[in-house]
Structures are given as C-alpha cells and as structure tokens.
C-alpha positions in Angstrom: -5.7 15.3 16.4 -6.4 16.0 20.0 -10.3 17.1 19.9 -12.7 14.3 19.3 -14.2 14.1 16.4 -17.4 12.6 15.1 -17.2 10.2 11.7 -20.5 8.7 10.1 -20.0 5.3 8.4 -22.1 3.5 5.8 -21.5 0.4 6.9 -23.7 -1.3 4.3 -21.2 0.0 1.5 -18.5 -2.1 0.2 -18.3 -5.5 -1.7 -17.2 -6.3 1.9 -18.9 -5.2 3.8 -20.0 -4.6 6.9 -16.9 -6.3 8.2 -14.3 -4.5 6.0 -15.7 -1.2 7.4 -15.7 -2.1 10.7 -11.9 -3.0 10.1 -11.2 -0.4 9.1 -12.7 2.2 11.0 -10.9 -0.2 14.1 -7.6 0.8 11.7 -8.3 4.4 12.1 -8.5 4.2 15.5 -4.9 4.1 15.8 -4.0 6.8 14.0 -6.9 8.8 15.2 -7.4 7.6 19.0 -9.9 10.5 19.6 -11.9 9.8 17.0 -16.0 8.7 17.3 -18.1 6.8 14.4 -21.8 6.3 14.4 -22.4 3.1 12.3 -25.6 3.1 10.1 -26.6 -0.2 9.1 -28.0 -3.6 9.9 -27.6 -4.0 13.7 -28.0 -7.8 13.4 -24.8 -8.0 10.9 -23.0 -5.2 12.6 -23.6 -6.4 16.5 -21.7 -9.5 16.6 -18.6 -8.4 14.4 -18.4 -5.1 16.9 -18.3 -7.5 19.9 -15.2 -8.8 18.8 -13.8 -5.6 18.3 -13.5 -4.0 21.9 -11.5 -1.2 21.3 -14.2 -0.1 18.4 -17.0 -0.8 20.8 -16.3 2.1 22.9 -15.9 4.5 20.5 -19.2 3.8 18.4 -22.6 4.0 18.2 -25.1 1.8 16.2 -28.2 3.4 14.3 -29.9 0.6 13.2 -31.9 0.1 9.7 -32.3 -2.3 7.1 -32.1 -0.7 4.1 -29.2 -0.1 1.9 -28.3 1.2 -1.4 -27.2 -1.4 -4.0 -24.6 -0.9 -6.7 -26.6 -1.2 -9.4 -29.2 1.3 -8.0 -29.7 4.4 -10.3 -28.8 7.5 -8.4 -32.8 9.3 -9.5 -33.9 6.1 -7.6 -31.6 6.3 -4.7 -32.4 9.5 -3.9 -36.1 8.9 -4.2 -36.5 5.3 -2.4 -33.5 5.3 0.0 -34.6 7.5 2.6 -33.9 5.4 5.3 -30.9 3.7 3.2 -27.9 3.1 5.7 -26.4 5.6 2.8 -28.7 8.3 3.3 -28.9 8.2 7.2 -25.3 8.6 7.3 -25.2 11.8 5.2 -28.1 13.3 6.8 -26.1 13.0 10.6 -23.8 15.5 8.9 -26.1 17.7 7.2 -27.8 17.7 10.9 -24.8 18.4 13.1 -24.1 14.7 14.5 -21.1 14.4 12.8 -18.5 15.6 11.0 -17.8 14.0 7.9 -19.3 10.7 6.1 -17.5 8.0 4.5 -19.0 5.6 2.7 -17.4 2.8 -0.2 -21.2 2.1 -1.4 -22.9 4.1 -5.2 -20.9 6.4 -6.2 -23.7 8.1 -8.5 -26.3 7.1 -5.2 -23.8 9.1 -2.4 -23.2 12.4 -5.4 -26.7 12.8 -5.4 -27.9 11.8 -1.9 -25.2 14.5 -0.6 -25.9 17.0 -3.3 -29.8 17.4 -2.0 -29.3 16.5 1.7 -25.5 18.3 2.3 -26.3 21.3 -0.5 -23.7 23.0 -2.4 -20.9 25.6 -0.4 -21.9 29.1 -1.5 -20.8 30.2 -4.8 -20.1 26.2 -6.1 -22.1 25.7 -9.0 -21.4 21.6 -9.2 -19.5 19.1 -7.2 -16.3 17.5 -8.1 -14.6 14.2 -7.3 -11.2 14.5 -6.5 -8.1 12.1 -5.7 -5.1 11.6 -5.2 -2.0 9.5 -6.6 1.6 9.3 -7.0 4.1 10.9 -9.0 7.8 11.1 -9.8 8.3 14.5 -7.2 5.5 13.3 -4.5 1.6 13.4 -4.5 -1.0 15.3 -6.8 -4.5 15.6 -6.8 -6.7 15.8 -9.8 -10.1 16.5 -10.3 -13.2 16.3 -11.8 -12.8 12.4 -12.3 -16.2 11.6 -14.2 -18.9 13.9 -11.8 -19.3 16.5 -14.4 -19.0 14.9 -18.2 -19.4 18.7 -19.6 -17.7 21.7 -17.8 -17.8 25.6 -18.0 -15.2 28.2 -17.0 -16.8 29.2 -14.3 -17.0 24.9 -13.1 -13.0 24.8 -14.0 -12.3 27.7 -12.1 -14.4 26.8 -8.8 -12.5 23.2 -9.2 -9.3 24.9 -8.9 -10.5 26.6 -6.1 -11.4 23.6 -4.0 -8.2 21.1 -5.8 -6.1 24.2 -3.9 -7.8 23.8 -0.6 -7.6 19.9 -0.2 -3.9 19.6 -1.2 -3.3 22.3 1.7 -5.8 20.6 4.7 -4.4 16.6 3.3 -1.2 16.8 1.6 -0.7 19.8 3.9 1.4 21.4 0.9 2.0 25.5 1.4 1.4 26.9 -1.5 0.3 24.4 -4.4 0.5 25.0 -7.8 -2.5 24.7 -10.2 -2.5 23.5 -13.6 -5.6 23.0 -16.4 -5.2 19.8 -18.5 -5.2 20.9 -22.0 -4.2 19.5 -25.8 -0.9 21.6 -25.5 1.0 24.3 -22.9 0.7 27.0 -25.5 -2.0 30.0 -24.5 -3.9 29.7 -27.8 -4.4 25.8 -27.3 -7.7 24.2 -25.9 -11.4 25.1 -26.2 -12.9 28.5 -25.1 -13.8 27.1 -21.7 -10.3 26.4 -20.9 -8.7 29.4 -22.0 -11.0 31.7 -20.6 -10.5 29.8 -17.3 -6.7 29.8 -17.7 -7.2 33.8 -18.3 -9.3 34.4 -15.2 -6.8 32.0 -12.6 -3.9 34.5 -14.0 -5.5 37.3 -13.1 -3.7 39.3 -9.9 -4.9 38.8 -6.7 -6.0 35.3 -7.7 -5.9 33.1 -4.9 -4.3 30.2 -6.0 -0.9 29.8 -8.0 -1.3 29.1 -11.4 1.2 27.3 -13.2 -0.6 27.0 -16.7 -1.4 24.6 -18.9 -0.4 20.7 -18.3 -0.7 17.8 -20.8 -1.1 14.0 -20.2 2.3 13.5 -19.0 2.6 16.2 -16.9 0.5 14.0 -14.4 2.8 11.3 -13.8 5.9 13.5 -13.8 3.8 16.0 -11.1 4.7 19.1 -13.0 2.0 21.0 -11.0 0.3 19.9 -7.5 -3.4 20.0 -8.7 -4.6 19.0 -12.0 -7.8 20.5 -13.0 -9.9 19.2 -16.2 -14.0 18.1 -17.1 -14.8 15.0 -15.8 -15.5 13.1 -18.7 -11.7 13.8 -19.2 -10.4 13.2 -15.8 -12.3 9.7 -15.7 -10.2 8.9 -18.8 -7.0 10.0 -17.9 -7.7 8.4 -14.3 -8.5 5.1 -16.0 -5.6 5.0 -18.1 -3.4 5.7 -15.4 -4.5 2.6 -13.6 -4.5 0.5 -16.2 -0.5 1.5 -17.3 0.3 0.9 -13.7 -1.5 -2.6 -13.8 -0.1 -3.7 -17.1 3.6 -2.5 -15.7 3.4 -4.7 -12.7 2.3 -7.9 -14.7 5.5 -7.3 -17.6 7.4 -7.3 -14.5 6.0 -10.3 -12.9 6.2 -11.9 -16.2 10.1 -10.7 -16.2 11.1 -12.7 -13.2 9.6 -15.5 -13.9 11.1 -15.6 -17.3 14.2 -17.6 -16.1 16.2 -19.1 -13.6 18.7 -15.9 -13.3 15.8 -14.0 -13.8 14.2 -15.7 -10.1 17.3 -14.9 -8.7 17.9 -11.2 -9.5 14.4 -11.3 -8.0 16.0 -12.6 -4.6 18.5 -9.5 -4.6 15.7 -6.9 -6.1 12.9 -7.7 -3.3 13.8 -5.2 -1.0 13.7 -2.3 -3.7 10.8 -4.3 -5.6 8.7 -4.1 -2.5 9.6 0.0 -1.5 7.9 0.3 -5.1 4.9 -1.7 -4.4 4.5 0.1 -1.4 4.6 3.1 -2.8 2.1 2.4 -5.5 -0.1 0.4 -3.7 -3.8 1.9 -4.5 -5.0 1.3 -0.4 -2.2 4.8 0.0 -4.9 6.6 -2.2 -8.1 5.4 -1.5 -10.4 7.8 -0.8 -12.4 10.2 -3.4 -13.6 13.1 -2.4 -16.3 14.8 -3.3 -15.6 18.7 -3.3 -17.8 21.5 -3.5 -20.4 20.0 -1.1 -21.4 22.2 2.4 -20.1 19.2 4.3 -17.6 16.3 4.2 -18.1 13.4 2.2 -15.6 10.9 0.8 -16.4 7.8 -1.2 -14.3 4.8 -0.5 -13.5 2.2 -3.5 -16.6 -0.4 -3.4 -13.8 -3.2 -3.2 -11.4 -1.5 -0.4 -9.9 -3.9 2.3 -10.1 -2.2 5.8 -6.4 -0.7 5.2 -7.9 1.2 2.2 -10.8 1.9 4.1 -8.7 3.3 7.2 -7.3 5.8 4.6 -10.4 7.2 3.5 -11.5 8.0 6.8 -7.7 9.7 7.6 -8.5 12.0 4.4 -11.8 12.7 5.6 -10.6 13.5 9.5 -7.9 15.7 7.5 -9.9 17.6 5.8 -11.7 18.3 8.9 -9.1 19.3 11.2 -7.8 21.3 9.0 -10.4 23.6 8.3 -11.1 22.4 4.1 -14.7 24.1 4.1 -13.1 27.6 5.6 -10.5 27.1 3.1 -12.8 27.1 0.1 -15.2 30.1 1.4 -12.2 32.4 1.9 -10.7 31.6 -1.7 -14.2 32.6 -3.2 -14.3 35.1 -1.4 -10.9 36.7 -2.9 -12.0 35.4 -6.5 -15.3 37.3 -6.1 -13.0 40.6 -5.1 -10.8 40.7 -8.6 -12.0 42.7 -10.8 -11.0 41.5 -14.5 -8.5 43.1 -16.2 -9.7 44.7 -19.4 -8.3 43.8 -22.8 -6.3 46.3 -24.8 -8.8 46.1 -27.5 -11.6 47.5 -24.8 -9.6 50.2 -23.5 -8.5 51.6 -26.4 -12.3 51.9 -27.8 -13.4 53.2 -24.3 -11.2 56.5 -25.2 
C-alpha cells in the first residue's frame, strides 16, 4: 500500500480493550506504514496508553466520547441510545467521508445494525452478510452468511455469491474463485426451492462468477470450492462446529503427549512440525468478519482478539480497500442484472 489510507477504530470494543486495539492498530502499522486511524473512545483511557506508543501517536487522532456499546446491549437499543457510542461515531466517519473502513471487535448484532442504517445497503443488496475466512486442506476459503440472516431467499443466496466472489479476489487476491451453495447433497434435484433456484440462476451464461455447484459439509474443510455460500442460521452452525472439531483435536492431541514418557519425547522430535500446524490454524490468521453487502467497509473483530488478531482485521479491512471490494460488487450486479434467463423447454414449447 503506498497511498495513505484512513481506518476508524472503536476503541471501546473488545474484552480488552482499549489497550488491545491500540496494540494492535500499532501492529498494523508495520504492515501498513501509510496507514491513518482516528480512535473513537474514552480520551482519558486512551491518552496515556497512546503516549507510550510513539510510533501510533503520529499516525492517529483521538475523538473523544464516553459512551460505548456493551455486549449485552440489544442491537433495537443500540441503534436507538448509542448515538454518540464510540461504536456509532466510528461508523458514521465512514458513512461521512473521514475514513475509509471501520473496525471494530465490540456487538456484533449493535455494529450489523448501526452500519445497516448509518452505511446503507450497496445498490441492488437486499441484506447484509457476514463473511470469513478459514483454513483448508488446498489453502483459504471464505464462507458466508455466518448467522446475519437466519432465513434466506434466492435472490439473498445469489447477491451472497456475488459479494463471497468479490472479497476472495480484493483479500485472498485469488483470480478467478469458484462458488459453491451448501446443500444436503451435490445432486441438482437436492435442497429446498431457494437453493436450487439459486444454483439455476448462478449457471446461467454470462454469470459473473464461476459456479462450481453444490458442496456438502465436508467439502468445507477439504476446500472443494473457494466460497461457500449458505443461510445464516446454517453457516453459524457449520462455523461453530468447525471450531469446536478443531478445539477438541488439539486437546486429544495434548492429552496424546502427555500420555507417557515416549509419548513426551516424540513430542521433543514433533515440535517443529507440531508448531507449523498450530501456526497455521491459529484463529488470530482469521480474525476478522466482514460484513458484506454494506455501501462501505466494516469488519467486526472477535470481542476477545489479542492485538495480533486485531492487527489482522484491520489488514482485511485495508485489503478490501485497496483493492477496490465495493467496485467489485457493483460491476458483478451489474452483469447479473444484464442476463436474461434462459427459458425452460416446457415454456418454449407452449409459446409455439
């Protein structure tokens, strides 16, 4: 990144924070020398952690005010009460120009709905989506809705394929991803009308993105396709699951090593490969959901992020940025809106 760009922080958000924020926006700075954050928060919290961050210092700007949103804060109330939240000042600096993006690891229901009414939705995005990304057995995929929308339509699947496709090309900077709809089976007459009607219109020429077809569960971790697309309430689930596998794998493995005395030592002789795997699993890679569909930037940061983790949400935010994710988006609706549907055999023949 050469030009400078702007980042609004929440610096109120986190179990950590203000000082895991400020960490990790110090972090970024690394990667991201030309970066700029404007820090909305408590200026008697932030103001002495800042002075012992000189580098930081120069690059930010403090907008003081008091309030914040908590995490147990429902998002109706949020939206209504936290004008001057350090949540909802944040946002608003993008939704006015002043910066670029907003990252914040506070409410995840509070930040949805703050930047659904202050950001508004991208032309022709019916709902917004939150999207990640993880590991697999070929590289990186993204997956999305993970719990925004509990109930989806074609038309939502379809728009979420549309934006999966233009964050793996601005942040896993992949050419040509391939798209694939989580379903009960790969067969075309599997799934509920909403999916198959969706897989129908994605295969339709002149689509702009490449669909693969359908996926099931373990297609994820094998990364059959580069973008899963699915309903929220399923995403969350599959998400969830996920995690949890990963977390219960780690502690049988603990357990393994410590189960004897040649076990500790094959542990000596395994560390080197046994800590390539925990890098490449280690959750602070991937923090950083997004939420897609929005006329601006905004990515939500795990609530209990250390500043590494933190330091990664604001990359994926400054990458989405720079490489032009909102353009992206409007020029794939754009081709969707141009394809006329194919019409069914059935049709044509009673047209004649």
């Amino acid at each position: 990144m050469s030009a400078r760009i702007t980042i609004a922080l929440d610096v109120m958000g986190g179990d950590q924070a203000p000082r895991m924020v400020l960490q990790g926006a110090e972090k970024a700075l690394v990667r991201y020398p030309e970066a700029e954050f404007l820090l909305f928060g408590d200026e008697s919290k932030i103001a002495p952690l800042l002075a012992k961050m000189p580098k930081l210092t120069r690059r930010s700007t403090i907008h003081h005010t008091a309030e914040l949103v908590t995490n147990e804060a429902k998002p109706s109330v949020a939206l209504r009460t936290g004008r001057r939240s350090s949540m909802r000042l944040a946002i608003d600096a993008v939704a006015d120009g002043k910066a670029e993006c907003v990252v914040s690891a506070g409410n995840t229901g509070a930040l949805m709905a703050m930047a659904k009414f202050s950001l508004k939705m991208l032309p022709g995005i019916d709902r917004p989506a939150i999207a990640s990304f993880f590991p697999t057995m070929r590289g990186e995929s993204v997956m999305l809705d993970l719990g925004a929308n509990v109930e989806c339509d074609t038309d939502n699947l379809v728009q979420f394929a549309l934006m999966g496709d233009a964050f793996s090309r601005s942040v896993l900077g992949l050419v040509q991803p391939t798209i694939g709809l989580l379903n009960v089976g790969s067969e075309e007459l599997k799934g509920n009308d909403a999916v198959r009607a969706a897989a129908s219109k994605l295969r339709e020429p002149g689509s702009p993105v490449k669909f693969y077809g359908f996926v099931e569960g373990n297609d994820i971790a094998a990364g059959t396709v580069d973008v899963i697309v699915t309903d929220g309430f399923t995403g969350n689930i599959a998400v969830k699951t996920a995690e949890g596998t990963a977390r219960l794998f780690g502690e049988f493995l603990r357990a393994a090593f410590k189960y004897s005395l040649l076990a500790r030592i094959g542990y000596l002789f395994a560390g080197g490969a046994l800590r390539k795997t925990r890098e490449r699993m280690d959750p602070r890679r991937y923090n950083g959901a997004m939420l897609l569909g929005l006329n601006g930037i905004a990515v939500k940061s795990h609530g209990g992020a250390d500043a590494l983790g933190f330091a990664n949400a604001i990359g994926v935010a400054i990458d989405m940025k720079v490489n032009g994710f909102l353009d992206q988006i409007r020029d794939d609706m754009t081709r969707l809106n141009a394809i006329k549907p194919s019409v069914p055999p059935a049709q044509q023949t009673a047209a004649l």
